[in-house]
C-alpha positions in Angstrom: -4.4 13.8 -8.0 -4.8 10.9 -4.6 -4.6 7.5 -5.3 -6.4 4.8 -3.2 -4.7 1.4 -3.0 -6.5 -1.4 -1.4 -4.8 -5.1 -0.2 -6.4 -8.3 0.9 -4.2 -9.1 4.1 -6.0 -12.2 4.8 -4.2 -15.3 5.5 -4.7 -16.6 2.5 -3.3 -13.7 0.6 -0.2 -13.6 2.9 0.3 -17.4 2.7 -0.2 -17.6 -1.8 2.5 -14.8 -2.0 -0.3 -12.5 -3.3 0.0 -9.5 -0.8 3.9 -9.8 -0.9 3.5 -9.6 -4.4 1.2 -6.3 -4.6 3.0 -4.6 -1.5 6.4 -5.3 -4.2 4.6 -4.0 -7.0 3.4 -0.7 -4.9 6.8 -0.2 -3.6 8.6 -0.5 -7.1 6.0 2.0 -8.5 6.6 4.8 -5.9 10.0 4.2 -5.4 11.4 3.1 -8.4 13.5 -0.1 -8.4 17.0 -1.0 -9.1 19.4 -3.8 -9.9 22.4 -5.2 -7.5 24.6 -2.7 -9.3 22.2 0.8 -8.4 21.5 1.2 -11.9 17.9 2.2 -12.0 15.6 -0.6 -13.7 11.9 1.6 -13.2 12.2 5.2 -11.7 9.6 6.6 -9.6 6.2 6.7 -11.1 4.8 9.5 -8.5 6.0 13.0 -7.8 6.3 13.6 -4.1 3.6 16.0 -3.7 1.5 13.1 -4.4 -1.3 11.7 -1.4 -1.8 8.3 -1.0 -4.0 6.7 1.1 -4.1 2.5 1.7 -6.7 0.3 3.1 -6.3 -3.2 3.7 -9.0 -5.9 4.5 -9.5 -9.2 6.1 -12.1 -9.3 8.8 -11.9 -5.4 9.5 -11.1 -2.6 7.5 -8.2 -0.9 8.1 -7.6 3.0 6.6 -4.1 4.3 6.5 -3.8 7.9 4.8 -0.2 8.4 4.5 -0.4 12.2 3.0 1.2 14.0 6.4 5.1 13.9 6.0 6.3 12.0 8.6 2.9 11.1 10.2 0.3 8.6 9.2 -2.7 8.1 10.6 -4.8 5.3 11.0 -8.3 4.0 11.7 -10.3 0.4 11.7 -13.3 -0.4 11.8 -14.1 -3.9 12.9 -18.2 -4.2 12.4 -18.6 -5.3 8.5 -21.6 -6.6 9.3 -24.8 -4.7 11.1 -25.7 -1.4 11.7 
């Protein structure tokens, strides 16, 4: 199964907390999280195998697809509005 995970990176998500907040909650979902001691609190919710792709909007859309080990690739487009 791929997952898609948007973000609002606008200055007013950076500056309420609210896109630190998400990015925290994204990590601690792949990853897993743990306490000071390395005793895992929340293991990984993903397999490996898994593809992810993120976009993240303010003024432009930007499209990361992070399913290549080791290389992700990334496009924008900047024209919301138009043809």
């Amino acid at each position: 199964m791929d997952y898609i995970f948007a973000f609002d990176v606008s200055n007013e998500a950076v500056v309420s907390g609210f896109l630190q907040s998400a990015c925290d909650a994204l990590k601690s979902i792949l990853y897993g999280s743990s306490d000071a001691s390395g005793a895992n609190l929340i293991p990984p919710a993903f397999p490996p195998s898994l593809r992810i792709a993120i976009i993240t909007f303010d003024t432009a859309i930007h499209f990361y697809d992070l399913s290549v080990r080791f290389h992700t690739s990334f496009s924008t487009i900047s024209q919301l509005n138009g043809p």
